[in-house]
C-alpha positions as CSV (number, residue, x, y, z in Angstrom):
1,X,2.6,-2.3,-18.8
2,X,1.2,1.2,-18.3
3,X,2.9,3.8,-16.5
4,X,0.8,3.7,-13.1
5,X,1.2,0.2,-12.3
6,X,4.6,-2.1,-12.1
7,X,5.5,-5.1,-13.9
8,X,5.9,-8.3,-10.8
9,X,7.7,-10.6,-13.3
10,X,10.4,-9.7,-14.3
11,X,13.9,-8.1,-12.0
12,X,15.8,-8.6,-9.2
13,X,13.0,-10.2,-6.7
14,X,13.9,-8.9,-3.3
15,X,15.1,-5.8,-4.2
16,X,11.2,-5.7,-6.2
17,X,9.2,-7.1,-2.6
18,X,11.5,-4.4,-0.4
19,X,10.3,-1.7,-2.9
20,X,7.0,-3.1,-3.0
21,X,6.3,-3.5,0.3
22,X,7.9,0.2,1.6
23,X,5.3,2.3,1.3
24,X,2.7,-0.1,1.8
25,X,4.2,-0.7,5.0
26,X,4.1,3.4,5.7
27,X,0.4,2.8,4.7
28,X,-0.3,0.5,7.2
29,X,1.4,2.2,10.2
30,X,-0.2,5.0,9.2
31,X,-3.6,3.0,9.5
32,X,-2.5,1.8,12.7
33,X,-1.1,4.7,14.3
34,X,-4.1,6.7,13.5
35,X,-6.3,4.4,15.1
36,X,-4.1,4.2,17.8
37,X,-5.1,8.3,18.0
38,X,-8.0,7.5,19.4
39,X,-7.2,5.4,22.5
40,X,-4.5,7.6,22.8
41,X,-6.8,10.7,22.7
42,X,-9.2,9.2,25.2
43,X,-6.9,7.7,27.4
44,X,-4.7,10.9,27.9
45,X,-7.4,13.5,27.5
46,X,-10.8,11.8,29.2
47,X,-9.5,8.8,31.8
48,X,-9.2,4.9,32.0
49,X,-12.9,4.1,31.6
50,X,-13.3,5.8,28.6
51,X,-10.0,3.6,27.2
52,X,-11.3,1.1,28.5
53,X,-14.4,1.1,27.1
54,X,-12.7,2.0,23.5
55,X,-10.5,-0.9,23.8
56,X,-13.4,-3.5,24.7
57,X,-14.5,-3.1,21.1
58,X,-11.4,-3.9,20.1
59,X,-11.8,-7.1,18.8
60,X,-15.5,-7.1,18.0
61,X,-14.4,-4.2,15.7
62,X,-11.1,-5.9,13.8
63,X,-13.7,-9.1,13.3
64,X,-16.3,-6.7,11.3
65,X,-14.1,-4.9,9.7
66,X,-11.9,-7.8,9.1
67,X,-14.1,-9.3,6.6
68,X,-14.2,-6.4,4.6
69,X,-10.3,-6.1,4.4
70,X,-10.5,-9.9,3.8
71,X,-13.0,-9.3,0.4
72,X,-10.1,-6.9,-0.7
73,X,-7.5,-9.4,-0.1
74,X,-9.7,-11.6,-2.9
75,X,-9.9,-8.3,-5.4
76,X,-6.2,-8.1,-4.6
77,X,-5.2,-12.2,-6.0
78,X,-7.8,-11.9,-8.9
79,X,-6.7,-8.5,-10.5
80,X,-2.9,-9.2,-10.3
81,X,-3.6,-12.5,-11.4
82,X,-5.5,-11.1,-14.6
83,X,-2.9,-8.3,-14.9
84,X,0.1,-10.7,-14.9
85,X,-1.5,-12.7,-17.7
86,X,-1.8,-9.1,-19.3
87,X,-5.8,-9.8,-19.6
88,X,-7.4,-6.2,-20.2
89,X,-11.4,-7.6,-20.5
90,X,-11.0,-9.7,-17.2
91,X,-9.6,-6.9,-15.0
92,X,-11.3,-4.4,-16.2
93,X,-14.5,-7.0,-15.4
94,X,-12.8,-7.8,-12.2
95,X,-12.5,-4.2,-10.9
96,X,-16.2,-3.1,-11.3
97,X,-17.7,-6.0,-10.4
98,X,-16.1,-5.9,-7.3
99,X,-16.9,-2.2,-6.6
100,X,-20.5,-3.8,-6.2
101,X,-19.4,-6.7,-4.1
102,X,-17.4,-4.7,-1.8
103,X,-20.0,-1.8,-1.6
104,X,-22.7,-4.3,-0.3
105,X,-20.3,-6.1,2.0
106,X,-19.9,-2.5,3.6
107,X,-23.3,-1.6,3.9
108,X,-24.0,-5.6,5.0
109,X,-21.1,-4.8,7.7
110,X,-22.8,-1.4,9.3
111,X,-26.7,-3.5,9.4
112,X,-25.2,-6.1,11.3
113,X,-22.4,-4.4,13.6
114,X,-25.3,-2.2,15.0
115,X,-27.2,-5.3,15.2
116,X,-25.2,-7.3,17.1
117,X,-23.3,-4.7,19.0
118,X,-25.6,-4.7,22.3
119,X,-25.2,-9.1,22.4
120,X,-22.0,-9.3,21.6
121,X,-20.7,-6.5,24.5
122,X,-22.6,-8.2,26.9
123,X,-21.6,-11.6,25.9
124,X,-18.0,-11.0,26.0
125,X,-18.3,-9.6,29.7
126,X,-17.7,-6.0,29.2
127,X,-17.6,-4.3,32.6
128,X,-20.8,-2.5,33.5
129,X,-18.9,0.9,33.8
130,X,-17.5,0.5,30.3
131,X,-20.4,-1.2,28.6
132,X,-22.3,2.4,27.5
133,X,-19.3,3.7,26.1
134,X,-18.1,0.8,24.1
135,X,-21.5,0.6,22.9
136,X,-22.3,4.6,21.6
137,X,-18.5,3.8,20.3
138,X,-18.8,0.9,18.2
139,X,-22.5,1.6,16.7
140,X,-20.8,4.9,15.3
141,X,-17.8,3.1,14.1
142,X,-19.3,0.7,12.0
143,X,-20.9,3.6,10.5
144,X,-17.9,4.2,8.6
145,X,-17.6,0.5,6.9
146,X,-18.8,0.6,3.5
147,X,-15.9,3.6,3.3
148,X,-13.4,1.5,4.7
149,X,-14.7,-1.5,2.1
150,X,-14.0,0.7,-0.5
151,X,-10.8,2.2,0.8
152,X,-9.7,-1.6,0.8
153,X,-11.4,-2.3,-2.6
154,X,-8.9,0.9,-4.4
155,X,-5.8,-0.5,-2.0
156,X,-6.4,-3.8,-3.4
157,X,-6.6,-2.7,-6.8
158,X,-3.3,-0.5,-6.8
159,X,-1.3,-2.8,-4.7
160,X,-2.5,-5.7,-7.1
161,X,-0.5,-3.5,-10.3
162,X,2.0,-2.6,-8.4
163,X,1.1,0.8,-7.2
164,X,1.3,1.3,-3.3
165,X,2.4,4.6,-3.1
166,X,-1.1,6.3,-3.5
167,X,-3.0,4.5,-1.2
168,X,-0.2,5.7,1.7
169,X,-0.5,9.0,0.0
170,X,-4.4,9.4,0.7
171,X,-4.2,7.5,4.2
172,X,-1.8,9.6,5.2
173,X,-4.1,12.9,4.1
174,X,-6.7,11.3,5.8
175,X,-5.2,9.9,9.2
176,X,-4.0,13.7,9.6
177,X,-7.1,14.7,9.6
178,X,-8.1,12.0,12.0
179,X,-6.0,13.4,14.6
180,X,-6.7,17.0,14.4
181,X,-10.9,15.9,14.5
182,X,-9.8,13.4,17.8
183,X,-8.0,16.3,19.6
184,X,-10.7,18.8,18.2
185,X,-13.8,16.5,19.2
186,X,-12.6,15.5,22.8
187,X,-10.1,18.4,24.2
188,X,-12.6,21.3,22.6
189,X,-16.2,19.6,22.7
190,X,-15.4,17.9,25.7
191,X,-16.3,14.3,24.3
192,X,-15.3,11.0,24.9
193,X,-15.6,7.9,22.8
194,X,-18.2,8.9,20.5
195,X,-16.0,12.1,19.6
196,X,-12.7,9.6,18.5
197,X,-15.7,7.3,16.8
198,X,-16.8,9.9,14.7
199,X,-13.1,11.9,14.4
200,X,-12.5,8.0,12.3
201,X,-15.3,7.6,10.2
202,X,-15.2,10.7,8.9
203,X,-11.2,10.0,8.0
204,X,-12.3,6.9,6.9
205,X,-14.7,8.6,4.1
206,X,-12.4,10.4,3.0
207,X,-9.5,8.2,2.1
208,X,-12.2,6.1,0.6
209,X,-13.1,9.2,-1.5
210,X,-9.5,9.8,-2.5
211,X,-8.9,6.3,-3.7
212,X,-12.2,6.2,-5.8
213,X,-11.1,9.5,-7.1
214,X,-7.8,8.2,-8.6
215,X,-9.2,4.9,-10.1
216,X,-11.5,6.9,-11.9
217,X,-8.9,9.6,-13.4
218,X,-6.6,6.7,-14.4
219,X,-6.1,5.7,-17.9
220,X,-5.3,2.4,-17.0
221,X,-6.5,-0.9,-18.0
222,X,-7.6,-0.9,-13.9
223,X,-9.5,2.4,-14.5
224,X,-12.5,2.6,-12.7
225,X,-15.8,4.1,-15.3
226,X,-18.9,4.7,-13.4
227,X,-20.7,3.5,-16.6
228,X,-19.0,0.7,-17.0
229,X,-19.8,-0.5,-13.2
230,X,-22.1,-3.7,-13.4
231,X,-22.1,-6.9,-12.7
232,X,-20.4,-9.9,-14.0
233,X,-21.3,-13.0,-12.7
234,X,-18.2,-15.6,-14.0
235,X,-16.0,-12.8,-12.3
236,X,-18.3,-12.4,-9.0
237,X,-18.3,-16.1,-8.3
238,X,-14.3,-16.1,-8.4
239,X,-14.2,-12.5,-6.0
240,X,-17.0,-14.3,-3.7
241,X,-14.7,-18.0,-4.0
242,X,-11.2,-15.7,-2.9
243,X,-12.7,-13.1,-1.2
244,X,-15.4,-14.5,1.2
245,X,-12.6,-17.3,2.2
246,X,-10.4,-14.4,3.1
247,X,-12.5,-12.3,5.3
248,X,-13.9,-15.5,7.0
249,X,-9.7,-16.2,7.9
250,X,-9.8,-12.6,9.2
251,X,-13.3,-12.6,11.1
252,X,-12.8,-16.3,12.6
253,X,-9.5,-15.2,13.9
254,X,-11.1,-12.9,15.8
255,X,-14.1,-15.2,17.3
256,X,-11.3,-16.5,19.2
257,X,-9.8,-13.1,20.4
258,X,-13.1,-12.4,21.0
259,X,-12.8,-15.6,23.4
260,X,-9.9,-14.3,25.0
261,X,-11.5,-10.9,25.2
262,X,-14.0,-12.6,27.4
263,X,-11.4,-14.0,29.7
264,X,-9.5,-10.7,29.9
265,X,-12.8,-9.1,30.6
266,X,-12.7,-11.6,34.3
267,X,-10.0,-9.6,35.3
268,X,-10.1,-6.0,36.7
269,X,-10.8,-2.9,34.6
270,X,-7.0,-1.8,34.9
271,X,-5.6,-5.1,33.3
272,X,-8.9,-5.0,30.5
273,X,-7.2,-0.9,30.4
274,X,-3.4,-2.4,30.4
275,X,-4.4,-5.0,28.1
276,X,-5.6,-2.5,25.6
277,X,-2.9,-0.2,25.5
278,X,-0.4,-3.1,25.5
279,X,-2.6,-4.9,22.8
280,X,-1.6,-1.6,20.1
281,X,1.7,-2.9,19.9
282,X,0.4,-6.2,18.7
283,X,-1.4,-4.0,16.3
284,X,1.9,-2.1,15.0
285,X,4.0,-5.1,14.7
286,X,1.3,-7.2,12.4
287,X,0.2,-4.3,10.6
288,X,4.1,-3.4,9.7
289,X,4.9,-7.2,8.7
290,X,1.3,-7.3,6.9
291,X,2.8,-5.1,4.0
292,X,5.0,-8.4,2.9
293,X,1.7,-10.8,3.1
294,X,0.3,-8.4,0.0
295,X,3.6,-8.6,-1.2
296,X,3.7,-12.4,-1.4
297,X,0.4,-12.4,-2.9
298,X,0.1,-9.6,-5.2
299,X,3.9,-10.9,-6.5
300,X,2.4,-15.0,-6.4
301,X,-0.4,-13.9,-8.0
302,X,1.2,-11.8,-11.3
303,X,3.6,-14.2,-11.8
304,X,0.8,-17.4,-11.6
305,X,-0.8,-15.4,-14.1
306,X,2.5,-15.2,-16.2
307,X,3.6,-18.9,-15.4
308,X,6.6,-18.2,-13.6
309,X,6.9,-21.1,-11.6
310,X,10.4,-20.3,-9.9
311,X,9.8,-16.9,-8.9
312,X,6.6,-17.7,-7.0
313,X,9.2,-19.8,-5.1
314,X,11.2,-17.3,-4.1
315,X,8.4,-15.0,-3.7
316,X,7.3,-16.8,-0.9
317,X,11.0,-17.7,0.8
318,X,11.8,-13.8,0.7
319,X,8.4,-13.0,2.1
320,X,8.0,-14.9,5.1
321,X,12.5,-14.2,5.5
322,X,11.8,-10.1,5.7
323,X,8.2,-10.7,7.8
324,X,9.9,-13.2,10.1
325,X,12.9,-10.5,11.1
326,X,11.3,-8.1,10.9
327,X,8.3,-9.4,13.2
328,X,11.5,-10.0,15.9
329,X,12.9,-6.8,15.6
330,X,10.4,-5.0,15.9
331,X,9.0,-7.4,19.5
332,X,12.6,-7.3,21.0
333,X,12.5,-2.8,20.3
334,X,8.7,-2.6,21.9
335,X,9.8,-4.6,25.0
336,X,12.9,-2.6,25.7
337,X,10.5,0.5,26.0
338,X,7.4,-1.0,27.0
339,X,6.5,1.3,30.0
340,X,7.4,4.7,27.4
341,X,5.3,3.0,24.7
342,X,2.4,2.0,27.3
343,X,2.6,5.6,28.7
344,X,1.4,7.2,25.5
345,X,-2.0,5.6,26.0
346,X,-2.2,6.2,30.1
347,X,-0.1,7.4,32.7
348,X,-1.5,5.4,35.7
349,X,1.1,2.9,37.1
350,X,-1.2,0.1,37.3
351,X,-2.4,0.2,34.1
352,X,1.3,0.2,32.7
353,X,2.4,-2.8,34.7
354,X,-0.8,-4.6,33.2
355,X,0.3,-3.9,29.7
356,X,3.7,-4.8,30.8
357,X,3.1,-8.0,31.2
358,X,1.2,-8.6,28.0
359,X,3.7,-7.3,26.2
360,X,6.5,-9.5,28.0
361,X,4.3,-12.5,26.9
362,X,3.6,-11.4,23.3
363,X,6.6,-9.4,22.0
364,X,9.1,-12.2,22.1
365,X,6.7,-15.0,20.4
366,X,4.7,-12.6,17.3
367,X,7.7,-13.4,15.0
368,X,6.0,-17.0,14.5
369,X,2.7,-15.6,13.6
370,X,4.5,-14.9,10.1
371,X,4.4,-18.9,9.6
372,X,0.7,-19.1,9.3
373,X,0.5,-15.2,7.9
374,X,2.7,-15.5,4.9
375,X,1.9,-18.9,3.6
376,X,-2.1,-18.3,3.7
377,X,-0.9,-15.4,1.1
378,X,0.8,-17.1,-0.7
379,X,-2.0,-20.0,-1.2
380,X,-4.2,-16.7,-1.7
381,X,-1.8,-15.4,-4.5
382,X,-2.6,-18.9,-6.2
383,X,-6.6,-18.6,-5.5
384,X,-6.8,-21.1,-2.9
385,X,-8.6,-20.0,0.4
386,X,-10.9,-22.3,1.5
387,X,-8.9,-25.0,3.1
388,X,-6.4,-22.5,4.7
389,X,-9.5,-20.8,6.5
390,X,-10.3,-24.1,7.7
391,X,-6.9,-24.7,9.1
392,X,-7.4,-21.5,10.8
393,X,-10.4,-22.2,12.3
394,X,-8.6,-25.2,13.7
395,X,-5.5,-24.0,14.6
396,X,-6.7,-20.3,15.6
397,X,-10.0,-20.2,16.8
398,X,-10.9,-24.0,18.2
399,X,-7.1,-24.2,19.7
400,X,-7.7,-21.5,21.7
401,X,-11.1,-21.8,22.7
402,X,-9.8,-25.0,24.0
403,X,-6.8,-24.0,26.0
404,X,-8.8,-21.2,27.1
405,X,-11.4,-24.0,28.8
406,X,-8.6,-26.3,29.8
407,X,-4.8,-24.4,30.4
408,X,-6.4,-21.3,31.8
409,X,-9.0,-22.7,33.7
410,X,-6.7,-24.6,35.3
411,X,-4.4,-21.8,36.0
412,X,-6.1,-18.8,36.3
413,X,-3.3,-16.1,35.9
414,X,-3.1,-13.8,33.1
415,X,0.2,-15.1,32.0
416,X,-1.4,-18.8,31.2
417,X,-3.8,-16.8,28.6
418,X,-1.4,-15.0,26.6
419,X,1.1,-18.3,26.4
420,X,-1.5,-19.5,23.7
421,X,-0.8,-17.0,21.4
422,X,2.9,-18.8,20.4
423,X,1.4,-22.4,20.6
424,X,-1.5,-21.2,17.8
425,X,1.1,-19.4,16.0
426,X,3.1,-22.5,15.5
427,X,0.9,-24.9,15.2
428,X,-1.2,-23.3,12.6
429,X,1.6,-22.0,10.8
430,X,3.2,-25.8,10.4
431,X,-0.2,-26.7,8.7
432,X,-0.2,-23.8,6.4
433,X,2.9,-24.1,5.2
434,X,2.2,-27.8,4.2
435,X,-0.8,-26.7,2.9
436,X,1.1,-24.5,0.8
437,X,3.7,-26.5,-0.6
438,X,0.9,-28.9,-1.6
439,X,-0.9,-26.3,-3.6
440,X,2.2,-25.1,-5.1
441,X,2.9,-28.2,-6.6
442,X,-0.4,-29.0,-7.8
443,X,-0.9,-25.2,-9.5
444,X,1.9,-25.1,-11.4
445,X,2.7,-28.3,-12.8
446,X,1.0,-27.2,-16.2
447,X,4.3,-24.5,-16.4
448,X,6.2,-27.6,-16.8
């Protein structure tokens, strides 16, 4: 194995996933944080409707974007797959045939958020005062996609060999610069939402420049060779097979939130304003516990290459172990300072019991999203992703919908909407984790 990358297959397992997953846990706190910069930044700096109208295009945004994150998540199983099974021709075809697959998914992503931004906004409800600026907001956000498809494309790459310590190293250039544009944009220029929408995309370009950078400097058998990019269509068919599955699990999970979103939007603009801020935490716990999903699949998906049967086992056990605690931990520490974590975002009383009571709904239950999480990586990590979206559709998107028209319809309170969240949790995650064992059987019964 060459220097820049790590061997999956071989050492002490947990002590590899912890080592693994470290910085690419850093990376995505980072992401997270720095997003979180700009409702911060508006919310402190420019009032509630501005953060109000940021956080309605909330979950529009995380289903666009979703997809494109999902596509890397299929570059991700494929390369370590190929890298595991020490296959230099079918990763190096892997990696630039998806550097056209993701690019176009980007520029697919930007065409139809601007497209469908107007609709959407107004069919989710978004209050009149808050509908402009969520608008001018997203239509510049979703300016930065193909950047953040190609940011995911390099961060798919290195976390597939191994490497997650230069992806946090560029995010972390990049999210610096996030801020400083955010607090340059609104406090000097005097601008809202579009200020903190263009303050990301332009961070977002430039991580995605950094990571391109490094994949082409590497000597690697993952180098990236501008004359070497084309396209290869045994290769795009199994990126398309992983990788469309996998943003569709992101982007249908968020049809439902977008559901919810609707239903929140019923409410007044101070619970849709305490219902964003409180909704970052959500955002920080997943996004920390997300680093062992790659985990479990880039680890699953070296060792199915190098027929390891055993440690993909024990691959998945420790995986969904450290997200599990880790996902509690983390609920039971936000709760205990819930109003000083809602208070970074706004200062307004109202608007921090609203989030309050999100976050006493949500914190104590988003341990049990780790069933469904880790499990659909794991399948992932063994190139199955079809039938797990479908169980998420099921379990995540039509559950929901339907307590939404029955549970909360018949109760009305805010409270009844966020109980759903632990009931799809579990429910989906019991099918997944059938679904996996299944699959895990089936896969590697030719290691004997």
């Amino acid at each position: 194995m060459a220097t820049s990358s790590k061997d999956l297959t071989r050492g002490t397992l947990w002590k590899q996933i912890l080592i693994f997953s470290f910085p690419l846990m850093l990376s995505n706190l980072l992401q997270v944080l720095f997003n979180m910069a700009d409702i911060a930044v508006v919310g402190r700096f420019a009032g509630s409707a501005p953060l109000g109208s940021v956080g309605s295009t909330t979950n529009l945004v995380v289903m666009l974007t979703g997809f494109l994150v999902g596509m890397g998540g299929g570059v991700n199983a494929l390369v370590a797959r190929f890298f595991g099974a020490e296959d230099k021709s079918a990763v190096s075809q892997t990696v630039h045939t998806a550097f056209i697959i993701c690019l176009l998914t980007g520029i697919v992503v930007t065409i139809g958020g601007i497209a469908v931004s107007n609709p959407m906004l107004t069919l989710l409800n978004t209050k009149p005062e808050l509908i402009d600026g969520a608008l001018l907001y997203l239509r510049i956000y979703v300016l930065g996609a193909p950047a953040l498809a190609m940011f995911n494309y390099g961060n798919a790459i290195f976390s597939a060999v191994g490497n997650t310590k230069k992806p946090l190293i560029y995010l972390f250039l990049s999210g610096v610069i996030n801020i400083l544009l955010n607090l340059f944009f609104v406090i000097f220029f005097n601008m809202d939402v579009e200020g903190v929408a263009l303050a990301s995309i332009i961070s977002q370009y430039i991580s995605a420049l950094l990571v391109l950078r490094a994949l082409i400097k590497t000597n690697d058998i993952f180098a990236l060779r501008l004359s070497k990019i084309s396209f290869n269509k045994d290769k795009a068919v199994s990126i398309v097979a992983i990788g469309i599955p996998s943003g569709l699990q992101m982007a249908v999970f968020q049809v439902s939130n977008l559901f919810i979103q609707t239903s929140i939007n019923s409410f007044s603009a101070i619970t849709v304003a305490g219902n964003s801020a409180a909704g970052n935490a959500d955002s920080i716990t997943y996004n920390i516990i997300a680093s062992f999903y790659t985990a479990c699949s880039s680890f699953i998906g070296q060792n199915y290459g190098a027929g390891k049967k055993e440690r993909i086992k024990k691959t998945y056990g420790l995986c969904f172990a450290f997200s599990f605690l880790t996902a509690a931990c983390l609920g039971v520490a936000i709760l205990a300072l819930g109003p000083q974590f809602l208070g970074l975002f706004n200062k307004e009383a109202d608007v921090i019991a609203a989030g309050m009571k999100r976050l006493s709904m949500i914190m104590p239950a988003i341990a049990f999203s780790s069933l469904t999480d880790t499990a659909m990586a794991a399948s992932r990590g063994l190139g199955k992703t079809t039938v797990p979206t479908i169980i998420l559709l099921m379990g995540s998107c039509i559950f929901r919908i339907v307590w939404v028209v029955t549970i909360f319809a018949h109760f009305g309170t805010i409270e009844s909407l966020y109980l759903l969240y632990f009931f799809s949790w579990t429910i989906t995650g019991i099918f997944q984790i059938a679904y996996f064992k299944l699959i895990y059987k089936k896969q590697t019964a030719i290691f004997g």
